[in-house]
C-alpha positions as CSV (number, residue, x, y, z in Angstrom):
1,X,0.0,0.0,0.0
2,X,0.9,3.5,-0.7
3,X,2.4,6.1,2.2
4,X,0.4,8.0,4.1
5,X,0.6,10.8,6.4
6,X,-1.3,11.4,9.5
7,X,-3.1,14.9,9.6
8,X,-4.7,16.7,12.9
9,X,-6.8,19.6,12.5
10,X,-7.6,21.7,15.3
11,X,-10.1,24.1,15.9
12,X,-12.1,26.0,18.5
13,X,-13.9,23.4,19.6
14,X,-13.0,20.1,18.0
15,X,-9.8,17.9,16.6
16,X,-10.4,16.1,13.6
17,X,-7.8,13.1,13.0
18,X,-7.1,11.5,9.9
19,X,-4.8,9.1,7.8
20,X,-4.2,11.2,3.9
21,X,-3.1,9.3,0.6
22,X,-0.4,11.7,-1.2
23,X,-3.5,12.3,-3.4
24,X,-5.5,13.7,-0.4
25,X,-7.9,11.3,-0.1
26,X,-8.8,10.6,3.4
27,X,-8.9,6.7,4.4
28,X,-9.7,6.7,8.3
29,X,-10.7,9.6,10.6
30,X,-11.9,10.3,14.1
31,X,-13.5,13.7,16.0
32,X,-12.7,14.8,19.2
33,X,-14.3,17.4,21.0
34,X,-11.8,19.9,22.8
35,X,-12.7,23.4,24.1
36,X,-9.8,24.4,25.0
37,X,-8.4,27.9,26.0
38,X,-4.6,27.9,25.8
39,X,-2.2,26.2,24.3
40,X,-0.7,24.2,27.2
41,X,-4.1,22.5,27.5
42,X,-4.4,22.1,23.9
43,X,-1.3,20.1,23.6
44,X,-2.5,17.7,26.1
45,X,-5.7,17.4,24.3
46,X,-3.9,16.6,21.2
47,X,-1.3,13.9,23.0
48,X,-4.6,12.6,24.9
49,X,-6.4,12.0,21.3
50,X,-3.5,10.8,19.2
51,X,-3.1,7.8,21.7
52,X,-6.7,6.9,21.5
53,X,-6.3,7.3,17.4
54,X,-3.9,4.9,17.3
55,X,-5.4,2.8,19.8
56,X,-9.1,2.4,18.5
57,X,-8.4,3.4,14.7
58,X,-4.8,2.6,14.1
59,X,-2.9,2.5,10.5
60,X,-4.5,2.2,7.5
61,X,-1.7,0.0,5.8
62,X,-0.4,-1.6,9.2
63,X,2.5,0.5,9.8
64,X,3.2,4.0,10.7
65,X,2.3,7.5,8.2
66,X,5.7,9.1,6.9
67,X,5.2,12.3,9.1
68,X,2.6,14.5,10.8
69,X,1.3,17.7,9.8
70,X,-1.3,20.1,12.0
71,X,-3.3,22.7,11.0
72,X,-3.4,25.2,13.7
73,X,-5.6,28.4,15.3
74,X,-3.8,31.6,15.6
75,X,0.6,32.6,14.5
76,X,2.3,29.6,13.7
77,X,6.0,29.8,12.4
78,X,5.6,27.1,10.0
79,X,10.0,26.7,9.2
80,X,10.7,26.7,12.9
81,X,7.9,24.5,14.2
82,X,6.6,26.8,16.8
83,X,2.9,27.6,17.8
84,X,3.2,31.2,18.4
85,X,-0.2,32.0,20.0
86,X,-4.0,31.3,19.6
87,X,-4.5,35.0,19.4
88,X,-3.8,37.6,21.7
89,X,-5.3,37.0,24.9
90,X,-3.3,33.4,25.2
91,X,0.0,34.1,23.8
92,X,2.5,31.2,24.6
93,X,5.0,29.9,22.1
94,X,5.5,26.4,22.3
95,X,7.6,24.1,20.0
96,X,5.2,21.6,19.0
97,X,6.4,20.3,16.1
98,X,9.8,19.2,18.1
99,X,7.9,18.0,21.0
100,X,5.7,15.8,18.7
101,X,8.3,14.8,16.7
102,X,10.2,13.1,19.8
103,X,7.1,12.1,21.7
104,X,6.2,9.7,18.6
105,X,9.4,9.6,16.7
106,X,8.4,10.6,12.9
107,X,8.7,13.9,11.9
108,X,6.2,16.4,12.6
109,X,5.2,19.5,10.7
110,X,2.7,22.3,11.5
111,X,0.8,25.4,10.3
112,X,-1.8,28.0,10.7
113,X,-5.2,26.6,10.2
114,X,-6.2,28.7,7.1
115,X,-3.0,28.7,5.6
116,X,-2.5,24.8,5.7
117,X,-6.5,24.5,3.9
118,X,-5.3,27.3,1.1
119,X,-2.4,24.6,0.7
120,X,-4.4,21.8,0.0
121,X,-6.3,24.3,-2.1
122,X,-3.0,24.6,-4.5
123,X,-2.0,20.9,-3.9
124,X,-4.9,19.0,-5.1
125,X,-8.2,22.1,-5.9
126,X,-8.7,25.2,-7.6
127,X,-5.0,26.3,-6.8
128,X,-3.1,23.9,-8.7
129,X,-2.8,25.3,-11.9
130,X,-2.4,29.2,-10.7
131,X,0.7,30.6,-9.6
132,X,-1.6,33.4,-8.1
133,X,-4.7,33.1,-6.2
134,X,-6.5,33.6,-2.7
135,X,-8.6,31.1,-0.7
136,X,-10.9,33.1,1.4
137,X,-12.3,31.1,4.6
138,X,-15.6,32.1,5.9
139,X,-16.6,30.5,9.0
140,X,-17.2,31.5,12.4
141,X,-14.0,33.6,11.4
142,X,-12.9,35.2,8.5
143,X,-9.3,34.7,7.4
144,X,-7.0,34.2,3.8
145,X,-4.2,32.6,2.3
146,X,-2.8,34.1,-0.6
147,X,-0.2,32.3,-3.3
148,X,1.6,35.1,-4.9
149,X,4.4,34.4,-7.5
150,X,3.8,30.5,-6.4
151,X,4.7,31.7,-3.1
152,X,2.5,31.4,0.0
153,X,2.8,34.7,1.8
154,X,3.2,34.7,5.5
155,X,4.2,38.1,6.4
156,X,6.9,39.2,9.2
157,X,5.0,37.7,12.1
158,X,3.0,34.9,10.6
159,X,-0.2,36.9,10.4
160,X,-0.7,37.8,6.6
161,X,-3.8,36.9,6.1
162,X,-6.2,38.0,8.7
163,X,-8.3,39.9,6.5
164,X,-11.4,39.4,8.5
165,X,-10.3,42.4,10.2
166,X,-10.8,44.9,7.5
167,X,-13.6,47.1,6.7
168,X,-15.8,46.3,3.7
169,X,-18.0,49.0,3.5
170,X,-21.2,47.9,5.0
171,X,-21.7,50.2,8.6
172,X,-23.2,48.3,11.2
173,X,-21.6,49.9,14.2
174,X,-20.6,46.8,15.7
175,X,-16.8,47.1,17.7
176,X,-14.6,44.4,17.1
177,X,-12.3,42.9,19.6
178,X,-9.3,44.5,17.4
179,X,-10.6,47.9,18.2
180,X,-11.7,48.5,15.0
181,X,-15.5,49.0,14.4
182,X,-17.3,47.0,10.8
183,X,-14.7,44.6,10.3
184,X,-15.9,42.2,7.7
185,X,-15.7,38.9,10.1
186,X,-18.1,40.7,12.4
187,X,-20.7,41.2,9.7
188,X,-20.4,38.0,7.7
189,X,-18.8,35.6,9.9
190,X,-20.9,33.1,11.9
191,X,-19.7,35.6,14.7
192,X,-20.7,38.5,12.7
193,X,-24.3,36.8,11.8
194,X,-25.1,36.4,16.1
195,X,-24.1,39.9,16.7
196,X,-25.2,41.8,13.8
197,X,-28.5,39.6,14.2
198,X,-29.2,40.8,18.2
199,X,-27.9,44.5,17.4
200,X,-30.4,44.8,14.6
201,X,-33.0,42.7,15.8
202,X,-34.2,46.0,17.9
203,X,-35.2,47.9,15.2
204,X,-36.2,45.0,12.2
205,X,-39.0,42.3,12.9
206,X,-38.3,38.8,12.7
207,X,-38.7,35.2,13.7
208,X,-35.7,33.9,14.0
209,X,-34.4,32.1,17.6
210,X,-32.2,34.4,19.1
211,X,-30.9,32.8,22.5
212,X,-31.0,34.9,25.6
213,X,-27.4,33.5,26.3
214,X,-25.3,35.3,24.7
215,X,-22.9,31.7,24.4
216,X,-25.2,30.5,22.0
217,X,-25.0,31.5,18.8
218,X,-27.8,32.0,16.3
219,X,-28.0,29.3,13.5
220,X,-27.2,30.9,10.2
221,X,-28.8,28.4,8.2
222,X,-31.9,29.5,10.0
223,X,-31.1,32.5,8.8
224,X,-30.6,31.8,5.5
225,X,-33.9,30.0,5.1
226,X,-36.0,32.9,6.8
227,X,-34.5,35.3,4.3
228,X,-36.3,33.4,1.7
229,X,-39.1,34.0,3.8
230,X,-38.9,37.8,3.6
231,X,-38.1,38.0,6.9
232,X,-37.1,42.0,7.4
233,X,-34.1,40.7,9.5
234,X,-32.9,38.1,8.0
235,X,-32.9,39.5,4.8
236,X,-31.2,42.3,6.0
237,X,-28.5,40.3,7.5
238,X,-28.0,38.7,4.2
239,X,-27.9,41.2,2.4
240,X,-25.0,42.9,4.7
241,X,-23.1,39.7,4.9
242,X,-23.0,39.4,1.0
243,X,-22.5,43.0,0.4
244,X,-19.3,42.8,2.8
245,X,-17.6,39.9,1.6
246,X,-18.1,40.9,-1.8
247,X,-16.5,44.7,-0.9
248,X,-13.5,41.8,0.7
249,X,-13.1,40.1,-2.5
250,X,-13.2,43.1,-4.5
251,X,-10.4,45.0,-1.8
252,X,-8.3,41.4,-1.8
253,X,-7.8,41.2,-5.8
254,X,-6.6,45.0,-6.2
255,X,-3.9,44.5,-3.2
256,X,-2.5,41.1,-4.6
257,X,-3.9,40.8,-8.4
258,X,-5.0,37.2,-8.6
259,X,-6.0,34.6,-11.8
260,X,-8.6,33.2,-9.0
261,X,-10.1,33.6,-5.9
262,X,-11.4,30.0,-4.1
263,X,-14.7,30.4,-1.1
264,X,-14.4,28.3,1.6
265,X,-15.9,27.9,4.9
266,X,-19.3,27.0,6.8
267,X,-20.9,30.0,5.6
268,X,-20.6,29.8,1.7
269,X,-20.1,25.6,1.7
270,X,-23.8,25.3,1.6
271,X,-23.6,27.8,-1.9
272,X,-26.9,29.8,-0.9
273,X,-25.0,32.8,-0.6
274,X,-22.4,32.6,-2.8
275,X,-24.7,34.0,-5.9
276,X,-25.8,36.7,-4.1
277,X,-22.0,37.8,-3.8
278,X,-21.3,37.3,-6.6
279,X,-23.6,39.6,-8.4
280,X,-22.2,42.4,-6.1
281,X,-18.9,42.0,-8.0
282,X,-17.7,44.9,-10.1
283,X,-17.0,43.9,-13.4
284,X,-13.9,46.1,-13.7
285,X,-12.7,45.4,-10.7
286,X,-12.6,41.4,-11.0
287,X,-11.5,41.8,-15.0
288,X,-8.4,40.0,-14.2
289,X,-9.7,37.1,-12.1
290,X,-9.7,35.1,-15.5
291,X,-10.1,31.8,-13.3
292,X,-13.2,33.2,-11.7
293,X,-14.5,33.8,-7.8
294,X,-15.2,29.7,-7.3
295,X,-16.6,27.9,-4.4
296,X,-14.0,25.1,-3.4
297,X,-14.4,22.1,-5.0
298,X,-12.8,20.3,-1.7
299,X,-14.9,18.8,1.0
300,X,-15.7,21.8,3.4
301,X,-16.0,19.4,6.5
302,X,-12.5,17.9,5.7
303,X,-10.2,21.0,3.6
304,X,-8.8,21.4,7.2
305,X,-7.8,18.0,7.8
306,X,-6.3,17.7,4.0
307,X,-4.9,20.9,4.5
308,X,-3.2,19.2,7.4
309,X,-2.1,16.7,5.3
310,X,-0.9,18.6,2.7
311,X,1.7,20.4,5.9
312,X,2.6,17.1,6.6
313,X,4.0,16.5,3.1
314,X,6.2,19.4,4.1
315,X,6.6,21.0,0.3
């Protein structure tokens, strides 16, 4: 049988495990809940859930992947190995690559979350024939990776790329834990949907569920399906979040001049959306994105963990 490589993707509040084919297809995988808030206790989660991986799932061909590659929240210094932070509040560099590497003795590689899926992306989806393009993630967050000259640009401190922090043009008045008030991530990010939805559900009628508790986010495919309804908020809420990532897109392909730009994420996966953005597009402004503003033709649920996988291959 073929080599493998083992792939870990971790987000906020699960890690997804899996055994990848050098073609990225994905033969065994398992999901484990975390919740963690720091990286100390996220390590242990990922030790805990690798030993239980190869416990109750074990190798696909009987003996061990040829390395390891994460996908990972926050700065990640992808040549050195070292998890930089999760963001700013928990900011603890550890070198996890080294301490997995010794713990299981194969050779571990890791990187930022987004920038391991935009990866895969040019490995095995839209990005393999382009030199130049941008795979915009829009989930609960909004975030980018950009190729550029067949380069993958991290920046000086490993955070090129957070673009959900910009402003798009659609005024909401919502303040943004960067400081920054009408970032695009807090508009059309599954973040953005809960708080735009209880700002402006004071002044706009509507049914949808919007939970006292404030943990609880509203569910956006609720959303999306009231806003066929005509339901004043909810159409209103699309109509922002469409608007803003469009004004992204349109800001994102003057700074870096791409063939194509690929949509990812929870929020555009599902494709109700994605017309609606793309009828906000300027024509002039997207003349040179001859490849066109696609959806991503990989899995949604898995482009993390074959991202991963793609890190792991270390190229």
């Amino acid at each position: 049988m073929e080599n493998t490589y083992l792939a870990l993707d971790l987000g906020s509040t699960k890690l997804l495990i899996g055994e990848v084919t050098a073609e990225g297809k994905i033969l065994r995988h398992k999901r484990y809940e975390t919740g963690f808030t720091d990286q100390i206790t996220a390590f242990s989660i990922i030790k805990r859930s690798l030993e239980d991986y190869m416990t109750t799932v074990g190798w696909a061909a009987g003996y061990r992947p040829v390395s390891m590659g994460l996908g990972l929240l926050g700065r990640v210094d992808n040549t050195n190995g070292i998890w930089l932070q999760i963001d700013p509040k928990y900011n603890n560099p550890i070198p996890l690559a080294k301490d997995l590497s010794e713990l299981y003795n194969f050779p571990c590689y890791i990187d930022n979350d987004v920038k391991a899926a935009t990866r895969a992306a040019k490995k095995w989806g839209y990005g393999k024939d382009s030199d130049n393009f941008i795979y915009i993630n829009i989930g609960t967050g909004i975030a980018a990776g950009f190729f550029v000259n067949n380069q993958l640009v991290r920046g000086s401190h490993f955070n090129a790329g957070e673009v959900g922090h910009t402003n798009a043009g659609v005024n909401t008045g919502i303040k943004c834990s960067c400081g920054r008030d009408n970032c695009v991530e807090q508009i059309a990010g599954g973040i953005g949907f809960d708080k735009s939805a209880r700002l402006l559900s004071k002044t706009l009628n509507t049914k949808l569920y919007i939970p006292e508790d404030e943990g609880i986010k509203v569910d956006v495919k609720e959303i999306f399906f009231l806003s066929q309804q005509n339901d004043e908020l909810c159409v209103q809420l699309v109509e922002n979040a469409s608007q803003a990532i469009a004004g992204l897109i349109m800001n994102l392909v003057r700074a870096s001049d791409p063939d194509t730009v690929i949509l990812g994420g929870g929020i555009v996966s599902s494709g109700f959306i994605y017309p609606k953005i793309l009828e906000k597009l300027n024509k002039t402004t997207i003349r040179f994105v001859s490849n066109g503003v696609v959806l991503t033709k990989l899995d949604p649920d898995f482009i993390g963990l074959i991202g991963a996988a793609a890190v792991a291959m270390n190229e």
